[in-house]
C-alpha positions as CSV (number, residue, x, y, z in Angstrom):
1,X,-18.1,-5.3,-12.7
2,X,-18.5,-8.9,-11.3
3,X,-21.4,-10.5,-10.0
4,X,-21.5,-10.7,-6.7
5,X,-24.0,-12.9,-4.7
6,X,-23.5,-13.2,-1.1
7,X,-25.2,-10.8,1.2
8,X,-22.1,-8.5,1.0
9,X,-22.4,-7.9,-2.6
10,X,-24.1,-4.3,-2.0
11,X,-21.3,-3.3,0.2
12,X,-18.8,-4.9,-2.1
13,X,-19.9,-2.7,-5.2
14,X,-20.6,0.4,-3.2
15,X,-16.4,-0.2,-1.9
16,X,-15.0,-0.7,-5.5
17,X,-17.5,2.4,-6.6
18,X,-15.4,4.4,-3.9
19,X,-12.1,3.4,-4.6
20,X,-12.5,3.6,-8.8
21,X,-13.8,7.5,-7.7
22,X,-10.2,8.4,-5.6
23,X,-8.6,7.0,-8.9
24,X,-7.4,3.5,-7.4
25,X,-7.3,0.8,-9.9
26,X,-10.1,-2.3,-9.6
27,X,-7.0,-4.8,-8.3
28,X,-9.3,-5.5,-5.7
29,X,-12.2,-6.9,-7.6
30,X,-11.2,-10.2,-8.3
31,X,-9.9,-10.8,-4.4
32,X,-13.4,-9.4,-3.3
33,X,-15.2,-11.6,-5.7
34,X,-13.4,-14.5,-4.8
35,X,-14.3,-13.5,-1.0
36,X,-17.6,-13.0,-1.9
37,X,-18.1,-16.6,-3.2
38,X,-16.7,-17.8,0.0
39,X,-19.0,-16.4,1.7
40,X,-22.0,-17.3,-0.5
41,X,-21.1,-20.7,-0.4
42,X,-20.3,-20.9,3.4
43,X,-21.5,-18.1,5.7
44,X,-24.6,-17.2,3.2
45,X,-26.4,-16.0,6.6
46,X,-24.0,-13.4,8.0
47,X,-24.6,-10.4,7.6
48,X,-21.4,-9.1,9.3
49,X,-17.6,-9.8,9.1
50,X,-16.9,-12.1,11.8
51,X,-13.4,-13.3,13.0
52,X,-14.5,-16.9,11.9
53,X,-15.7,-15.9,8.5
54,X,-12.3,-14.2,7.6
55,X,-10.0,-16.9,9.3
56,X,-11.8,-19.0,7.9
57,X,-11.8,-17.4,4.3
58,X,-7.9,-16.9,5.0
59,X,-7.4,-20.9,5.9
60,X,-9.7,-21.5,2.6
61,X,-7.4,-19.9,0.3
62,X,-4.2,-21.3,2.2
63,X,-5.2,-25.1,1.7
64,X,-6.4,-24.5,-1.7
65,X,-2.2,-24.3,-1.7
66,X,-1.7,-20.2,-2.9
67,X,0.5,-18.6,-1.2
68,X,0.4,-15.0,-2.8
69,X,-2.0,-13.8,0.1
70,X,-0.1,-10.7,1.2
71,X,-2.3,-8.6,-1.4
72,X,-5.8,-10.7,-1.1
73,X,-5.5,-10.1,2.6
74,X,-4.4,-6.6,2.7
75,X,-7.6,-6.0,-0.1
76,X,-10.0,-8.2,2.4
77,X,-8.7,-5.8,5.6
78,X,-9.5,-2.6,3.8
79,X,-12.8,-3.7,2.9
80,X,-13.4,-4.8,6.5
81,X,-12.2,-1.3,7.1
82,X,-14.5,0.3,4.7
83,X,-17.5,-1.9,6.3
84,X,-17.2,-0.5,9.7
85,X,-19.9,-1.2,11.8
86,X,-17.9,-3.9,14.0
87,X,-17.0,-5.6,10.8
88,X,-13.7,-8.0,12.1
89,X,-10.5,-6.9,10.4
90,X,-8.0,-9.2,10.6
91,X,-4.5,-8.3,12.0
92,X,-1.8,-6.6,10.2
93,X,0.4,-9.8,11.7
94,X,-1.8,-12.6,10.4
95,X,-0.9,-12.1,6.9
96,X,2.4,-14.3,6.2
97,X,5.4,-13.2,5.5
98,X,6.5,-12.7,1.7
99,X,9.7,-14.9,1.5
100,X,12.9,-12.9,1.0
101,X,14.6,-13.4,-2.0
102,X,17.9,-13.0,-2.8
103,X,18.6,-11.4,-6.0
104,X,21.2,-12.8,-8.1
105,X,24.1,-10.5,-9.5
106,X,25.6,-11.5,-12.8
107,X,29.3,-11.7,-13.7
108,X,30.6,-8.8,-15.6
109,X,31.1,-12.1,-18.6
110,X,27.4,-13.1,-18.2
111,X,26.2,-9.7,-18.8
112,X,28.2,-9.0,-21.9
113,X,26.9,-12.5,-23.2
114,X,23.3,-11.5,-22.4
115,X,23.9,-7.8,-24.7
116,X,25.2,-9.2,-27.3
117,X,22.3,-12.1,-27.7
118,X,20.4,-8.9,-27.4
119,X,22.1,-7.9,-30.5
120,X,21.7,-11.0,-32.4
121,X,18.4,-12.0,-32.5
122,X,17.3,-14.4,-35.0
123,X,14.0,-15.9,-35.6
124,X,10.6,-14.8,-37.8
125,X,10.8,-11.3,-35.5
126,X,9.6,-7.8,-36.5
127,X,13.0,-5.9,-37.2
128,X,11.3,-2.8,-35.3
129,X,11.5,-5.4,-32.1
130,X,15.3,-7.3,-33.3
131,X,15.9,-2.8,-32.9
132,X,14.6,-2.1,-29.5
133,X,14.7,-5.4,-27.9
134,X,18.5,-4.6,-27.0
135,X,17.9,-0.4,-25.9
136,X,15.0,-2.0,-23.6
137,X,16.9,-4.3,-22.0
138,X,20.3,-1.8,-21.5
139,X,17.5,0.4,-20.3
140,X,16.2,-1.7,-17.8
141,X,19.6,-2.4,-16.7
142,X,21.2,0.6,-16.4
143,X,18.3,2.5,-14.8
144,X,17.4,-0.4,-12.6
145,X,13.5,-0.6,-13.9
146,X,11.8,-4.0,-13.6
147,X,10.4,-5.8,-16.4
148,X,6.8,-4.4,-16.1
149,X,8.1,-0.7,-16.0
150,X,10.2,-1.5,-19.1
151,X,7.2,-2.6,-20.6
152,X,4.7,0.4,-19.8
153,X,7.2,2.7,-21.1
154,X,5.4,5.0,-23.6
């Protein structure tokens, strides 16, 4: 586990203690310990979650320029929510938007170009990947898995 150091570091262990024991994964840790350092560094006195101190935190990480905040929020509202006593928790409708993406649909010539480079592959590769490398990638297609699901595959 991290080191925390602000004056919500007890809470903050105690909170990823809970969730590891209803067998949620630590994808929360790193937000929290980023959030923690926040606060150390710039509300070291509060003892509480205050509107300002999580706007703030939220305006923080949005001029540092990242704009993947929909999880980092969503982890900093449930902590919030695990705090309780009149800890602030921010809005549902404060964290932006993801942008939509439109996904792109390949020509019935692209995908038969894209099989059969799965087929050929050249290169210094293990012949046991040259072998799945192609059923992976028909299996991802046909089944309509993502990449990281095509990877987990035992």
């Amino acid at each position: 586990m991290r080191n925390f150091k602000s004056k919500f570091a007890p809470v903050i262990k105690e909170y990823l203690e809970h969730r590891k024991t209803l067998g949620y994964s630590d994808n929360h840790e790193k937000t929290l310990s980023k959030f923690d350092n926040y606060c150390n560094e710039y509300h070291s006195d509060l003892e509480i979650l205050t509107k300002n101190l999580v706007s703030g935190w939220v305006n923080y990480e949005i001029s540092r320029g990242y704009s993947g905040l929909y999880g980092e929020i969503s982890a900093v509202r449930m902590f919030a929510q695990y705090m309780g006593n009149g800890s602030y928790v921010l809005p549902i409708t404060a964290v932006p938007k993801r942008p939509v993406s439109v996904p792109y649909i390949m020509t019935d010539d692209e995908l038969a170009r894209l099989f059969i480079a799965a087929n050929n592959i050249k290169g210094n590769t293990d012949s046991t990947i040259k072998r799945m490398f192609p059923t992976l990638l028909r299996l991802m297609y046909t089944c309509g898995l993502r990449p990281n699901e095509v990877r987990l595959i035992k």
